[in-house]
Backbone bond lengths (Angstrom), bond angles and torsions (degrees), N, CA, C in turn:
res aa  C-N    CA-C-N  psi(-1)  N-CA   C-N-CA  omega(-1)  CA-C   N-CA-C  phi
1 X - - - 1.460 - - 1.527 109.30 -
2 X 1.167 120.71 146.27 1.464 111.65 -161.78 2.425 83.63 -140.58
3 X 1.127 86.00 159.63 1.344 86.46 176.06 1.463 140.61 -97.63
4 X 1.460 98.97 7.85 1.509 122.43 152.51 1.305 102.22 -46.25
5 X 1.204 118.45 -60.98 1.757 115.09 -144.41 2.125 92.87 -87.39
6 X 1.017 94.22 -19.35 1.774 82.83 168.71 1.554 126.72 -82.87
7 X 1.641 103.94 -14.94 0.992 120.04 157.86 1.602 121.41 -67.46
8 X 1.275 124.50 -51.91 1.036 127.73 150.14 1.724 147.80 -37.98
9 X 1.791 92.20 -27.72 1.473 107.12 -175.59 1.684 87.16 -94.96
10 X 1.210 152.14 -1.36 1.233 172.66 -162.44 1.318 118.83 -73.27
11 X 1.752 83.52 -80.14 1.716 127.40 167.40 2.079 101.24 -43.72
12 X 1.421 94.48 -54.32 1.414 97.59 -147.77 1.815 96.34 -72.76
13 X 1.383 125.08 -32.86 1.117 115.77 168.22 1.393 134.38 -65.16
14 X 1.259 102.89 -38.16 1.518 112.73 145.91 1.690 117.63 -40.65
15 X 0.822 120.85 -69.79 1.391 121.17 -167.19 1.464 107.36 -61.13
16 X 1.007 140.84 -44.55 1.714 168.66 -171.64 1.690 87.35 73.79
17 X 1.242 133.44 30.11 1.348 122.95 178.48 1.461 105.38 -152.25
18 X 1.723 107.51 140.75 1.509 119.10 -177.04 2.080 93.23 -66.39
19 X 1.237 105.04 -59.56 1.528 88.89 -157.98 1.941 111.56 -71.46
20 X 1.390 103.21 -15.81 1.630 92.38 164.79 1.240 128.55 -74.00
21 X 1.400 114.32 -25.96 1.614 114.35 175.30 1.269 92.63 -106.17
22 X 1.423 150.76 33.69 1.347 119.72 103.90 1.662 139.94 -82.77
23 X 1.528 106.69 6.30 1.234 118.87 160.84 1.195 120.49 -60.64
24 X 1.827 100.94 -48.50 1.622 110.57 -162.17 1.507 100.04 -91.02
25 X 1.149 139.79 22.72 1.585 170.62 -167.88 1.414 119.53 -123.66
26 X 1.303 110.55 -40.85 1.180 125.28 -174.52 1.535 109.68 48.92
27 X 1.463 114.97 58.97 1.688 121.39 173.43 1.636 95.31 -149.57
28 X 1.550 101.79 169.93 1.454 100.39 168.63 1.576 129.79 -91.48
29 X 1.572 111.13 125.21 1.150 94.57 174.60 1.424 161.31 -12.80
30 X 1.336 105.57 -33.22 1.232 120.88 147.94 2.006 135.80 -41.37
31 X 1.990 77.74 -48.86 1.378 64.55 160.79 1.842 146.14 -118.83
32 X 0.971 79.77 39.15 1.282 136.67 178.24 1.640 97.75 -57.43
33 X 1.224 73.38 -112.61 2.235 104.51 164.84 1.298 92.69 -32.21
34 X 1.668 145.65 -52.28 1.431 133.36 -159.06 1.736 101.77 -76.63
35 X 1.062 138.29 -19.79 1.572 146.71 -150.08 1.730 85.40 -113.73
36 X 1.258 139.44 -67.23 0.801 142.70 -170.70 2.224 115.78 -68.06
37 X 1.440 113.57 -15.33 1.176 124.00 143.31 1.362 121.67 -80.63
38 X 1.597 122.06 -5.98 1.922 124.62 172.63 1.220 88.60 -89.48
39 X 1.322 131.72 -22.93 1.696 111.62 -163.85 1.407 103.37 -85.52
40 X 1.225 105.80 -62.92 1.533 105.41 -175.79 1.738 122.37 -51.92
41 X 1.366 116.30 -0.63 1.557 132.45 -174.49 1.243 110.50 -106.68
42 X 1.229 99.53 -31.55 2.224 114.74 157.88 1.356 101.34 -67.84
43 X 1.332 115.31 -67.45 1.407 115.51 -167.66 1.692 118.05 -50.03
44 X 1.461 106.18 -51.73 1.682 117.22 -172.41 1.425 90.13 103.28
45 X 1.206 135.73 7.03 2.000 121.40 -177.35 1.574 101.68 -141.20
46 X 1.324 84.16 -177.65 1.654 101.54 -154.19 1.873 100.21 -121.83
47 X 1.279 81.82 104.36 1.607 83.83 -171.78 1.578 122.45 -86.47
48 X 2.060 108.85 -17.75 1.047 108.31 -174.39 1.625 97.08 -137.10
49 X 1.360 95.53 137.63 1.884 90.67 168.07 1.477 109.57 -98.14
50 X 1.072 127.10 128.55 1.263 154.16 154.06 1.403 125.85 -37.40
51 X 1.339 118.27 74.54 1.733 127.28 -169.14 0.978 106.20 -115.21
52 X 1.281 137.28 152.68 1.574 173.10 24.70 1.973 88.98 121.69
53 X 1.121 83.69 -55.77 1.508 96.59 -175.21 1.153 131.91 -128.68
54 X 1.360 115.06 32.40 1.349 121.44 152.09 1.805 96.34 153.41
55 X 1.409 108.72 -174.65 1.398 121.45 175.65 1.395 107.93 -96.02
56 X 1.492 108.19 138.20 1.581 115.58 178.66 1.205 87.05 -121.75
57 X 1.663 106.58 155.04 1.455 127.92 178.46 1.578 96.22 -86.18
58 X 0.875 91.86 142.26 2.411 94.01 174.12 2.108 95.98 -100.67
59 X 1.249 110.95 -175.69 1.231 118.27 -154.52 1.308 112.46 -68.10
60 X 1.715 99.52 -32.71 1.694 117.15 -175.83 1.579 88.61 -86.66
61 X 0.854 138.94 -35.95 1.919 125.52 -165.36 1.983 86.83 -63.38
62 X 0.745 98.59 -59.60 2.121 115.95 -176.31 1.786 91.06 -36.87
63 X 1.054 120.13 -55.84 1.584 119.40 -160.05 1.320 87.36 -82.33
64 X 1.438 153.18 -53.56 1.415 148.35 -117.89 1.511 91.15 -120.20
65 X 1.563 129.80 8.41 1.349 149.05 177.72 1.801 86.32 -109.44
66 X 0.338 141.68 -151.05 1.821 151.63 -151.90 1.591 95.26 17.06
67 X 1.431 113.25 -64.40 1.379 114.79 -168.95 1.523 108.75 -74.73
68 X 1.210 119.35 -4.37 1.876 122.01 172.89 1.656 88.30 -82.54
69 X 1.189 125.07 -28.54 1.639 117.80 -139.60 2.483 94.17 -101.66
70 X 1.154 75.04 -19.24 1.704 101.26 -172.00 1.833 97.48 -85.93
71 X 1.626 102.75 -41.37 2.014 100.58 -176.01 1.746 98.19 -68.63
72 X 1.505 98.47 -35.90 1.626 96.63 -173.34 1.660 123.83 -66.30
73 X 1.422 91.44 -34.80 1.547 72.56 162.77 1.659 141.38 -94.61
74 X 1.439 112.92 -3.70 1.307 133.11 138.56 1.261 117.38 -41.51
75 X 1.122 125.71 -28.31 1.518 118.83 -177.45 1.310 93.05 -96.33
76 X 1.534 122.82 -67.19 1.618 105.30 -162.56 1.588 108.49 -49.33
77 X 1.219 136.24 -34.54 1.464 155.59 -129.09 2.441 70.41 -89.36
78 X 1.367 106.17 -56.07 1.573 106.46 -173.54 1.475 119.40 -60.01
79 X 1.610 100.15 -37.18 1.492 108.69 171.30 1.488 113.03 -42.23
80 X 1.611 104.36 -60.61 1.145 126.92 -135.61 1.779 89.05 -67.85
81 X 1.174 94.27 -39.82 1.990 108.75 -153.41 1.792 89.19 -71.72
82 X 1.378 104.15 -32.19 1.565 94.04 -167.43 1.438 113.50 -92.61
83 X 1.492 114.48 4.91 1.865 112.79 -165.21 1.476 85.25 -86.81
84 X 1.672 108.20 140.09 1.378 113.80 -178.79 1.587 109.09 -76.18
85 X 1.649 94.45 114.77 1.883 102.32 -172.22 1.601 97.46 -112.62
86 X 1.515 120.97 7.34 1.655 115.14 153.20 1.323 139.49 -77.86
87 X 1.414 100.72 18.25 1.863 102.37 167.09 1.580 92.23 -131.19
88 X 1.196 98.15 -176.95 1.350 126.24 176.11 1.290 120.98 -85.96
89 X 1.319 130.38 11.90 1.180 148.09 163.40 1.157 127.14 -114.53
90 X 2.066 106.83 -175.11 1.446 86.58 -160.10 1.743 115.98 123.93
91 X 1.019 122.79 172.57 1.810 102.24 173.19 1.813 87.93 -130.74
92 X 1.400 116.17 164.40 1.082 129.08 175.39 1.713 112.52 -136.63
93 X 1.118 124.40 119.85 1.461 133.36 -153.94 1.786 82.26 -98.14
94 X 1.344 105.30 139.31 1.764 120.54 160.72 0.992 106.27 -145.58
95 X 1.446 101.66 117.32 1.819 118.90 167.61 1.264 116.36 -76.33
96 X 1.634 136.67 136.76 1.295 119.84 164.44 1.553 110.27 -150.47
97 X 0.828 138.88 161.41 1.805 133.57 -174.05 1.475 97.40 -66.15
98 X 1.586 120.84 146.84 1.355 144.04 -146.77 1.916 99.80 -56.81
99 X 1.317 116.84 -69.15 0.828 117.97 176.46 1.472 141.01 -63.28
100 X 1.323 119.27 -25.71 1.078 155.93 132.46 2.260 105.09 -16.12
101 X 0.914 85.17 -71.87 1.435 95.97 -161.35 1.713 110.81 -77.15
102 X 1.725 99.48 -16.95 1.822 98.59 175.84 1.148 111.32 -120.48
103 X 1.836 126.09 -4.58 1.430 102.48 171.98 1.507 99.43 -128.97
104 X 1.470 108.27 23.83 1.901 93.85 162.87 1.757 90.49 -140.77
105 X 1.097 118.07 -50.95 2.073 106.30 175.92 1.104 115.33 -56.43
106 X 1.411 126.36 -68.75 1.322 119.11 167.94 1.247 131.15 -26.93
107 X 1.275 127.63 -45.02 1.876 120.65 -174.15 1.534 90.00 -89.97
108 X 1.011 129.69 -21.13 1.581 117.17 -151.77 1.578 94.60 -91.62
109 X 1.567 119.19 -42.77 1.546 119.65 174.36 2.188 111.24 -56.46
110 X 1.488 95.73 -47.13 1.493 87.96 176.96 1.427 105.61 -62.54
111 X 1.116 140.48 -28.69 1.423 125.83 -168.76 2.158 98.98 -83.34
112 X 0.975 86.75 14.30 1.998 83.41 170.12 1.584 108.41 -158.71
113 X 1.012 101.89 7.87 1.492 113.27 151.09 1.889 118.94 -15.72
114 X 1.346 110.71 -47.10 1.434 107.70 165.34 1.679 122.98 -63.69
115 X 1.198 102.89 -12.41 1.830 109.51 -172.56 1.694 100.40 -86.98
116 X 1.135 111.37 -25.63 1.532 93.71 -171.37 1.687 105.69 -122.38
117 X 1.372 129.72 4.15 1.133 145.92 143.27 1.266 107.64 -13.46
118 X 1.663 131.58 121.93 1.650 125.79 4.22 1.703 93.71 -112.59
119 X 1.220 121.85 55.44 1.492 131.89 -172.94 1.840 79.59 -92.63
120 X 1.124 106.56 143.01 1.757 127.52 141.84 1.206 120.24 -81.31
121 X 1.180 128.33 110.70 1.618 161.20 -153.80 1.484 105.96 -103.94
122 X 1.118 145.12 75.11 1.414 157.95 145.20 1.313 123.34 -43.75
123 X 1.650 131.48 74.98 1.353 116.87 177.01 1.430 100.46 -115.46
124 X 1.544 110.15 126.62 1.322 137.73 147.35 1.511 122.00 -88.72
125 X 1.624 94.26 116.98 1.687 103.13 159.85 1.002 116.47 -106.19
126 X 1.267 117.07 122.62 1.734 142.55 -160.08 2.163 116.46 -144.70
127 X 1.741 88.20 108.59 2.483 66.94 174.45 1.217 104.12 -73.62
128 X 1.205 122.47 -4.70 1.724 101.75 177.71 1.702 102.25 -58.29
129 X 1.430 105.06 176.75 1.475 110.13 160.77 1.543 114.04 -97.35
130 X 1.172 123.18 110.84 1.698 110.05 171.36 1.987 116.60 -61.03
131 X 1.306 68.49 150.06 1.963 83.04 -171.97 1.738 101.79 -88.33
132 X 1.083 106.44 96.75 1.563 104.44 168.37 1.705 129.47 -71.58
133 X 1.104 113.36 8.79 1.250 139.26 177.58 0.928 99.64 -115.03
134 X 1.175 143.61 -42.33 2.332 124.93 178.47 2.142 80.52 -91.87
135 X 0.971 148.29 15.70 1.561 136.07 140.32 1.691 93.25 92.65
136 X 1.171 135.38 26.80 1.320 142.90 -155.16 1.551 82.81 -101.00
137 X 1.124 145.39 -15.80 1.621 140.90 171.89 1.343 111.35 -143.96
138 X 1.535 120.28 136.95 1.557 88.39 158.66 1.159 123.02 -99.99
139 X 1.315 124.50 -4.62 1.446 133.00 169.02 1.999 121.41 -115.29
140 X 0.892 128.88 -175.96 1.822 115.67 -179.49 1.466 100.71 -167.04
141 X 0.777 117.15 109.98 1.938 139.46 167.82 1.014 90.62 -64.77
142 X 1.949 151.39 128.45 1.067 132.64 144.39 1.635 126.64 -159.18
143 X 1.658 117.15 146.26 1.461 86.77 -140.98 2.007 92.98 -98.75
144 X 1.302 106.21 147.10 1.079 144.70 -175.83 1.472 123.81 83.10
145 X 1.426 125.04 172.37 1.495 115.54 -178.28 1.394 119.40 -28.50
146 X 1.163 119.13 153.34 2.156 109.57 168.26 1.244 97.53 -105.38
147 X 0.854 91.03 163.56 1.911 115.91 175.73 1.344 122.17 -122.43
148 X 0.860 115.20 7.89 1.560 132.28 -166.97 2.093 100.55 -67.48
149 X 0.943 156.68 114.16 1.369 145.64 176.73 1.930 109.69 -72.79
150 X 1.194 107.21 139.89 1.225 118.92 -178.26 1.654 116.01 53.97
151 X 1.690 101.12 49.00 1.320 99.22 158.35 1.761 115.66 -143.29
152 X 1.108 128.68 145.20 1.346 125.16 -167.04 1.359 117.23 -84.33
153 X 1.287 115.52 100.89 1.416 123.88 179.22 1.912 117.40 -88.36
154 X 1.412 112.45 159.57 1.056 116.48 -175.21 1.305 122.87 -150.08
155 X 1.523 134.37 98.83 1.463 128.55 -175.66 1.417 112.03 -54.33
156 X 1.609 117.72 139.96 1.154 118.10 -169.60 1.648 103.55 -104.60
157 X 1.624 101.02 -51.05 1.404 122.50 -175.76 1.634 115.17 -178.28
158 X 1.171 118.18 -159.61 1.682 132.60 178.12 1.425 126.46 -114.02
159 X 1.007 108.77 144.04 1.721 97.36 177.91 1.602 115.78 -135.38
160 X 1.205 127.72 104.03 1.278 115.00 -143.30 1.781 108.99 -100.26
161 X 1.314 124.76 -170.83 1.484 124.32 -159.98 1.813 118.44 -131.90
162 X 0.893 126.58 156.46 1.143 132.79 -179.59 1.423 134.52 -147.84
163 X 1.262 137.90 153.05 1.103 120.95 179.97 1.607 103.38 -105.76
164 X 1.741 112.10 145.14 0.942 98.65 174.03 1.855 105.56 -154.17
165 X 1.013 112.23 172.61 1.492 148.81 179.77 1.194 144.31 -141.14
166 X 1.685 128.29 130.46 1.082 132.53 -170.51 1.999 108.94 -57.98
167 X 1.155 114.51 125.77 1.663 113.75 -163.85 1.829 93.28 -52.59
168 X 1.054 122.43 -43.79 1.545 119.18 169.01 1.346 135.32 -33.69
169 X 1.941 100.67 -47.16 1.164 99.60 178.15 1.169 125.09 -72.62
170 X 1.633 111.77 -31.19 1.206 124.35 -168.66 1.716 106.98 -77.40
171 X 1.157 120.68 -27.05 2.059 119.68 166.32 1.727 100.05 -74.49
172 X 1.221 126.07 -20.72 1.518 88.61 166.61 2.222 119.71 -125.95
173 X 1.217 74.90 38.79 1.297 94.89 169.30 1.206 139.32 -137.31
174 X 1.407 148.50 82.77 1.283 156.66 -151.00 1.806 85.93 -70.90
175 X 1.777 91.72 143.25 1.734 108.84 164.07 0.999 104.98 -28.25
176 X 1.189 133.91 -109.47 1.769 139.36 -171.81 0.866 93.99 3.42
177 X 1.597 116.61 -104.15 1.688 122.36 -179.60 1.593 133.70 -21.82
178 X 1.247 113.96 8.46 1.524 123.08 -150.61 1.972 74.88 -95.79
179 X 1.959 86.53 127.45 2.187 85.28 156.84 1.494 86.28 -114.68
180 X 1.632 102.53 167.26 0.957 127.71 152.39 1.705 156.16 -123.19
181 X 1.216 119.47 145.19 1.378 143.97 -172.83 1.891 104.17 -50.10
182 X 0.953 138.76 110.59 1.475 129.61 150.57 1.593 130.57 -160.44
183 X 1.287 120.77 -133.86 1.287 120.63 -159.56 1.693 110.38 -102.01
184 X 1.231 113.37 136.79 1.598 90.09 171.35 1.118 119.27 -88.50
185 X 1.778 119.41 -165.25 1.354 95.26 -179.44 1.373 145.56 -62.74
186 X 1.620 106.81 -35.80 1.487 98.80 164.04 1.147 130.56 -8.60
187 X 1.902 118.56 -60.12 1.230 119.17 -161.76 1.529 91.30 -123.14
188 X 1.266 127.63 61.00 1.337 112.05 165.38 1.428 116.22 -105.04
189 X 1.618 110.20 28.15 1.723 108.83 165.02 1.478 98.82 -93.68
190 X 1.029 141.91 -33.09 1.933 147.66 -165.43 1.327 85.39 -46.83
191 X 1.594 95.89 127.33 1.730 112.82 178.14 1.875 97.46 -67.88
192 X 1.034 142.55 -33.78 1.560 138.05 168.80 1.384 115.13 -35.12
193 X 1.896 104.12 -42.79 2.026 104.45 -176.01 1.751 98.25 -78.13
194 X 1.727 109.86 -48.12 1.210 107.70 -154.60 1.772 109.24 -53.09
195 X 1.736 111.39 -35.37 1.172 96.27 175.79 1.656 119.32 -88.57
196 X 1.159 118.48 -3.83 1.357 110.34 156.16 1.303 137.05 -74.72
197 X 1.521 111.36 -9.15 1.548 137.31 161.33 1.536 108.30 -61.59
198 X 1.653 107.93 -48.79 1.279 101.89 -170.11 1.653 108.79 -95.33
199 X 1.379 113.39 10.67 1.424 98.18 168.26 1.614 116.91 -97.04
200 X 1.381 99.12 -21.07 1.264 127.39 170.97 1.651 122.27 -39.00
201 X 1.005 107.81 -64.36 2.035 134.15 133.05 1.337 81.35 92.04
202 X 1.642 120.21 47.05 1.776 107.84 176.87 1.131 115.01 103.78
203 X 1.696 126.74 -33.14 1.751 124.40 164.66 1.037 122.56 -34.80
204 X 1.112 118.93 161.59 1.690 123.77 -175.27 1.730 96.90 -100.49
205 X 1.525 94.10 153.74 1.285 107.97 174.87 1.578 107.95 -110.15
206 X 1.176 106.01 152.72 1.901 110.79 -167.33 1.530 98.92 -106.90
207 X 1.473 126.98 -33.62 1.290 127.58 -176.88 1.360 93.54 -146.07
208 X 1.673 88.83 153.58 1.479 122.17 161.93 1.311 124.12 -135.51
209 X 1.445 119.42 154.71 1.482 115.62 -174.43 1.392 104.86 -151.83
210 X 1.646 127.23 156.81 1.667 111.59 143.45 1.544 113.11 -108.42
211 X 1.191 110.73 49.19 1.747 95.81 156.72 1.958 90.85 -145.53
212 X 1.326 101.10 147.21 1.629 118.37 -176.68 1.651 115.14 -70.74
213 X 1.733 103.01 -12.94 1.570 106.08 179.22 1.480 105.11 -86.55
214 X 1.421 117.02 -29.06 1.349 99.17 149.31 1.384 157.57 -94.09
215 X 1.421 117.32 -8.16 1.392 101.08 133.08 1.054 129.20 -59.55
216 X 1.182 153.39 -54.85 1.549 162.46 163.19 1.581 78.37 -7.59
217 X 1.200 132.53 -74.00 1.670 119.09 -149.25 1.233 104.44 -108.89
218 X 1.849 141.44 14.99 1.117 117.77 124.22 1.590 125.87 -72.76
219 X 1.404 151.74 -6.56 1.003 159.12 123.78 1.203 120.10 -24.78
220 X 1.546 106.54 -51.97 1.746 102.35 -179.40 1.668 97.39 -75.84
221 X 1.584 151.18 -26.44 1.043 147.38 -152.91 1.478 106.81 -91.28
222 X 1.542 110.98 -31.98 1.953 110.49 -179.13 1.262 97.14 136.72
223 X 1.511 128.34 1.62 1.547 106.71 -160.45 1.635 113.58 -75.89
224 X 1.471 121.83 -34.57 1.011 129.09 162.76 1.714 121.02 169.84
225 X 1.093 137.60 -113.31 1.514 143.13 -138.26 1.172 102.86 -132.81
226 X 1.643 133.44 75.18 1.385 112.87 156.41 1.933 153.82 -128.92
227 X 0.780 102.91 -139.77 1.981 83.49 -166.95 1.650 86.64 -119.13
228 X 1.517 122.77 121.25 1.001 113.26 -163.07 1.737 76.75 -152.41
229 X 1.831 104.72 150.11 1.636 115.72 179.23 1.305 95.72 -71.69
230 X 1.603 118.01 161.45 1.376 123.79 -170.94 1.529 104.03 -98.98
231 X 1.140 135.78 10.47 1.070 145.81 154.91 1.586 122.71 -68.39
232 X 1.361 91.64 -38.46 1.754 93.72 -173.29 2.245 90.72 -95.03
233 X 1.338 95.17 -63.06 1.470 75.51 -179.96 1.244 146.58 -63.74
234 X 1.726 113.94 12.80 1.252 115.11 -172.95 1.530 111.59 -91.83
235 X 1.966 108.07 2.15 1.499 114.12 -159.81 1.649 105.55 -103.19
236 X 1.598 91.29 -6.98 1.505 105.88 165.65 1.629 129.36 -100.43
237 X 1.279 121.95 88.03 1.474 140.23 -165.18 1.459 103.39 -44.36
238 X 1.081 109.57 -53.69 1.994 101.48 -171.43 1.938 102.54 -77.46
239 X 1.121 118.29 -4.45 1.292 83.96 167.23 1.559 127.53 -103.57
240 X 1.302 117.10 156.52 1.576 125.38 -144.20 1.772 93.71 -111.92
241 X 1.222 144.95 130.69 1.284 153.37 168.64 1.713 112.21 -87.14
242 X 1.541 109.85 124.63 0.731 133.87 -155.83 1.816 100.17 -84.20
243 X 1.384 123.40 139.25 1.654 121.70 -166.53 1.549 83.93 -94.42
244 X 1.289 118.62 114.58 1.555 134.04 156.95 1.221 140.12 -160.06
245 X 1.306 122.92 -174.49 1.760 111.64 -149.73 1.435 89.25 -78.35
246 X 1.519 131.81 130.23 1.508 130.91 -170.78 1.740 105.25 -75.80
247 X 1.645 95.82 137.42 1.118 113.47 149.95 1.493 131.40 -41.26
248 X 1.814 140.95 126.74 0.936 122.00 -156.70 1.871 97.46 -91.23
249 X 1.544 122.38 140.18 1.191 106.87 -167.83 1.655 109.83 -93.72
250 X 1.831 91.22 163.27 1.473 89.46 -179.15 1.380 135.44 -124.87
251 X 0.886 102.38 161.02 1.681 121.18 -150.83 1.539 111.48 -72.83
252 X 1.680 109.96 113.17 1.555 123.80 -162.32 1.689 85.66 -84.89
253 X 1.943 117.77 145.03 1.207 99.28 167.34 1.441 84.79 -159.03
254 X 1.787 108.28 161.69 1.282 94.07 -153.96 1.686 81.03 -138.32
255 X 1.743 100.30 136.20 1.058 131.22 -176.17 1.931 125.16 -89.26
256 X 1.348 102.70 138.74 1.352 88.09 171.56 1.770 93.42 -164.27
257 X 1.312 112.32 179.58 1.426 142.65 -132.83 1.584 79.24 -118.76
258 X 1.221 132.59 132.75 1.615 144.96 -158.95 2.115 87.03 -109.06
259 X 0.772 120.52 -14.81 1.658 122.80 173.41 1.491 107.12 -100.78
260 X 1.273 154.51 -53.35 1.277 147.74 128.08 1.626 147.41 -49.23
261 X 1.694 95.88 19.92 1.287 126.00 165.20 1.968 117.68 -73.10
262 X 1.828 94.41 -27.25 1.714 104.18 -169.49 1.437 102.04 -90.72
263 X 1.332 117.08 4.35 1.580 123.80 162.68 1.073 101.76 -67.70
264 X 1.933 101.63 129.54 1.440 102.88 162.02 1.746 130.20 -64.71
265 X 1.981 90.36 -44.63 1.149 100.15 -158.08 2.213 95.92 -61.28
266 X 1.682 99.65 -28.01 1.547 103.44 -174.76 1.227 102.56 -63.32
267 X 1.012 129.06 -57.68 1.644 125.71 173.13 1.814 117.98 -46.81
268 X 0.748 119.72 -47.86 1.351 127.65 167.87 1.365 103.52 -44.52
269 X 1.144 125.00 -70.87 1.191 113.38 177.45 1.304 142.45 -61.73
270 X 1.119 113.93 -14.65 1.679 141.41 -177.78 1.434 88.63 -81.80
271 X 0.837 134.05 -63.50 2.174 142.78 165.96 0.514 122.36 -5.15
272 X 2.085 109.96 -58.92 1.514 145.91 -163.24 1.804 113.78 -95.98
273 X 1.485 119.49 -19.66 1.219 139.30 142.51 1.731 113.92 -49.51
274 X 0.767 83.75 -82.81 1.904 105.75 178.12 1.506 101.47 -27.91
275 X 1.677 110.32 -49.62 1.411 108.93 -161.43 1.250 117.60 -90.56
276 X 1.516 128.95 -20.27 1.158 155.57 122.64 1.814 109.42 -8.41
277 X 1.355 114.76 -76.42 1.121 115.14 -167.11 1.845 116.51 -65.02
278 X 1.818 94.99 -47.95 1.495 90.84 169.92 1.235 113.33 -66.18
279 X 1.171 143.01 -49.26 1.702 140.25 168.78 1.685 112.05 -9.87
280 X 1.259 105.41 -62.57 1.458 111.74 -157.92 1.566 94.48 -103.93
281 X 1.298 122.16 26.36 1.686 104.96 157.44 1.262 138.26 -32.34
282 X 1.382 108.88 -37.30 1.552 115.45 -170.44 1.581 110.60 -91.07
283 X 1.787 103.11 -5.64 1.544 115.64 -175.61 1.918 108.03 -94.28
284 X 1.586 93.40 -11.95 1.629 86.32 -164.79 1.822 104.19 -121.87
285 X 2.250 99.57 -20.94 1.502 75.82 174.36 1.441 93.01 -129.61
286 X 1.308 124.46 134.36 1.978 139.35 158.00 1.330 122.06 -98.19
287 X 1.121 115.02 118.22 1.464 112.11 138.28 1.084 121.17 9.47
288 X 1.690 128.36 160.05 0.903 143.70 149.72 1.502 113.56 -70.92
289 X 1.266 128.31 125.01 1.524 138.33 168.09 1.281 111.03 -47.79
């Protein structure tokens, strides 16, 4: 038995599907199902029953999943300890929410680009949450407290909210008449929709989206009324900010992995985050108008 294929039997419970965890595998399903018939022939048991419509775990696959899920992080935990984090090189993965990470990290890292030089700089914008424990980031931009157990979090700063509108829409549209711009369901817990729900007071909404770059540019186009950070909407000239009771802002905090914390080059960058965020205080949190 080799620990590829427990890695694999891993993947596949995760996925509850042969051809998705061979996506996230990057092999063909097929062989998939063939690696996952070597395990159970190592083992002597039957980890998956074979249905009509998909793979079920049997009682022993259920038990031999905690302790697959327990080897895995022993291994990354070995990766992690053994990837050489005594130079300044190296790549460093940063997770941060979509918009977040390409129209305020992105320009702000090229403009200091000499500080973290000749490191490889990895930023993913993703709404999922990255798992810093399966090593899928080594650092996480993310907004409000984490909850994550056994990982070291750190408030950076605030980033506050606004409502806003194209100055157009708002001259030929009286309040009442006002629709609005927001989140679909996916993300309709984000304290940004909930209070735009309640300013909303029953209005209709004209669009919905789950990523913030697009509202951002149905707003700038006419579609109607929405709650957008003042960072991103202040780079758009025609839109006009709405005078109201302010949104309470929320709290940027930046995550990392307590075993890839003794990286220099990871630490370095976590520094260069940090300094980033306090820098542009006056760019990410305002006043009320």
């Amino acid at each position: 038995m080799n620990w590829d294929d427990v890695r694999i039997f891993v993947t596949l419970v995760r996925a509850e599907s042969l051809s998705v965890a061979a996506r996230m595998l990057r092999v063909e399903h097929s062989t998939v199902a063939r690696r996952i018939d070597g395990l159970e022939k190592a083992l002597g048991l039957r980890l998956f029953d074979r249905l009509p419509r998909g793979w079920q775990l049997t009682a022993e696959g259920e038990q031999l999943f905690v302790r697959a899920e327990q080897m895995e992080e022993k291994a990354n935990e070995f990766l992690r300890e053994a990837a050489d984090g005594g130079r300044l090189s190296g790549a460093v993965r940063v997770s941060a929410p979509p918009t977040l990470s390409s129209a305020f990290l992105a320009p702000k890292f090229a403009s200091v680009q000499e500080k973290w030089f000749p490191i490889t700089l990895e930023l993913v914008g993703e709404t999922r949450v990255a798992s810093l424990n399966r090593r899928e980031a080594d650092l996480a931009l993310r907004l409000g407290r984490p909850q994550d157990p056994g990982l070291a979090a750190r408030r950076l700063g605030t980033m506050s909210y606004g409502l806003f509108a194209h100055h157009s829409y708002l001259e030929r549209h009286p309040p009442q008449n006002w629709r609005f711009i927001g989140y679909d369901d996916s993300l309709h817990h984000a304290p940004e929709q909930q209070w735009l729900e309640k300013f909303a007071a029953g209005r209709a909404f004209a669009f919905r989206s789950n990523t913030l770059s697009s509202l951002c540019e149905a707003a700038r186009h006419g579609l109607g009324v929405a709650a957008l950070p003042h960072f991103l909407a202040s780079t758009i000239p025609d839109l006009a900010e709405l005078t109201v009771e302010p949104m309470e802002a929320r709290e940027l905090w930046l995550v990392i992995h307590p075993d890839v914390r003794r990286s220099p080059r990871v630490r370095l960058i976590a520094d260069i985050v940090a300094d980033i965020v306090a820098s542009s205080e006056q760019e990410l949190f305002r006043t009320a108008i």
